[in-house]
Backbone as CSV, one residue per row, in Angstrom:
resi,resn,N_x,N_y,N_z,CA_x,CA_y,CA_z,C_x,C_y,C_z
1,UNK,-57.988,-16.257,8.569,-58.176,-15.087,9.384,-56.981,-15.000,10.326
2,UNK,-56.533,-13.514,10.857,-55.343,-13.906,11.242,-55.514,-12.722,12.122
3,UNK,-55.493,-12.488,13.819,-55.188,-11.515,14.487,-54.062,-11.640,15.500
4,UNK,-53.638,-10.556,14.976,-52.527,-9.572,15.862,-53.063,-8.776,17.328
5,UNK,-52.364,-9.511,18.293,-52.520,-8.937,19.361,-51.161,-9.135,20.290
6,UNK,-50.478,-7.629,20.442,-49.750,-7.826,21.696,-48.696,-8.586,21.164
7,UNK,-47.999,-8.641,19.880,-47.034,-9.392,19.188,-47.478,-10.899,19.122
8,UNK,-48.288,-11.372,19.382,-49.174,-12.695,19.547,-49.783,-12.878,18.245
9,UNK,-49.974,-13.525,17.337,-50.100,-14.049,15.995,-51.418,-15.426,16.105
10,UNK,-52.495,-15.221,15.998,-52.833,-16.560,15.904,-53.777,-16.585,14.888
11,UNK,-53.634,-17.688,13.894,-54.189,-17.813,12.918,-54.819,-19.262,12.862
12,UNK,-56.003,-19.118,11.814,-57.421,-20.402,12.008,-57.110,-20.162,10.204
13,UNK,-57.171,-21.647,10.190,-57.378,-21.908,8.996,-58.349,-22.945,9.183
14,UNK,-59.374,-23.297,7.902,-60.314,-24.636,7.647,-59.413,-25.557,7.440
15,UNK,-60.025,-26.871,7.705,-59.500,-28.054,7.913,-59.789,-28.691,6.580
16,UNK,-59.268,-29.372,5.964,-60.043,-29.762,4.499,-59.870,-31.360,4.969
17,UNK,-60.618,-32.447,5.144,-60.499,-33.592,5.382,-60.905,-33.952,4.284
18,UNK,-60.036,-35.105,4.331,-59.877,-36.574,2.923,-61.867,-36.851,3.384
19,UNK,-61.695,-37.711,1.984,-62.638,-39.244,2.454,-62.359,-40.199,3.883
20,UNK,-60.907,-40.812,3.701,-60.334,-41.528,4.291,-60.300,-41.399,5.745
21,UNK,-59.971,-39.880,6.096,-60.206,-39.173,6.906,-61.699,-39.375,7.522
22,UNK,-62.944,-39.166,7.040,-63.810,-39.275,7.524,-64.352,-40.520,7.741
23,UNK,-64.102,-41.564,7.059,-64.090,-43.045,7.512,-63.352,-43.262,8.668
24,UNK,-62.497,-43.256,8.520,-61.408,-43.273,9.564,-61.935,-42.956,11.075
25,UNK,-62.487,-41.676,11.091,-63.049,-40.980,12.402,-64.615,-42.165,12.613
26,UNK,-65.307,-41.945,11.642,-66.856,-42.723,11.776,-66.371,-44.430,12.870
27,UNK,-65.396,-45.080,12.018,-65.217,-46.353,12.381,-64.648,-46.188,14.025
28,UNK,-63.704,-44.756,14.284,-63.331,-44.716,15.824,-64.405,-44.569,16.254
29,UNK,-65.713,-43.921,15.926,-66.758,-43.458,16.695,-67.380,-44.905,16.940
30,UNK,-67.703,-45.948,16.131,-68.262,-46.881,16.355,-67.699,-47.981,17.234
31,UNK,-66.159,-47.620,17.195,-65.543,-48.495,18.260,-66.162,-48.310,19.504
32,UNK,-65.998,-46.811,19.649,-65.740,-46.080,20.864,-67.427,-46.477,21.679
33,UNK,-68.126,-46.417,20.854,-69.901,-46.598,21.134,-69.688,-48.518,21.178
34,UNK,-68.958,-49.056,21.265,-69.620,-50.535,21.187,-68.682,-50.979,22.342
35,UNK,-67.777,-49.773,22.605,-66.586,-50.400,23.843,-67.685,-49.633,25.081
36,UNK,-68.232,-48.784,25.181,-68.858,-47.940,26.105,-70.352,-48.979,25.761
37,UNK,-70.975,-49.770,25.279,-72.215,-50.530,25.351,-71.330,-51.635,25.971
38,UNK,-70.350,-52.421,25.778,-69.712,-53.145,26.999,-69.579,-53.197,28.001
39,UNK,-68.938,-51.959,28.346,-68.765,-51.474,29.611,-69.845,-51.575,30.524
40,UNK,-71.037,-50.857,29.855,-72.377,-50.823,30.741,-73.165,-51.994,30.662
41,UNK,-72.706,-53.169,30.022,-73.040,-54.282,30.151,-72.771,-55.251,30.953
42,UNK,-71.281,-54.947,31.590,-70.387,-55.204,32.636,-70.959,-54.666,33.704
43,UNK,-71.458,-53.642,33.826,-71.475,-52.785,35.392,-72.843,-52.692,35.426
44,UNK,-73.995,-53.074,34.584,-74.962,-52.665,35.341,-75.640,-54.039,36.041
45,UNK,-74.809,-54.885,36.189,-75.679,-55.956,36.978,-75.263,-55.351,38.721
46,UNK,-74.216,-54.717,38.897,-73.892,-54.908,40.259,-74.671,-53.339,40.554
């Protein structure tokens, strides 16, 4: 899809992600959730 406004051009295309790609993201998500269960493992004694 592509609109013209005001000599301004901006266009959206779909993203087509790999496999690899979506592993890739899952395993950051699980980092990201086990570094943030640390954290609050650290801070909630005080």
């Amino acid at each position: 899809m592509t609109l013209n406004i005001l000599f301004l051009t901006v266009t959206i295309k779909k993203r087509h992600v790999s496999a690899e790609d979506v592993v890739r993201e899952q395993m950051a998500k699980e980092i990201i959730e086990q570094n943030r269960d640390r954290q609050f493992s650290i801070y909630r004694p005080f």
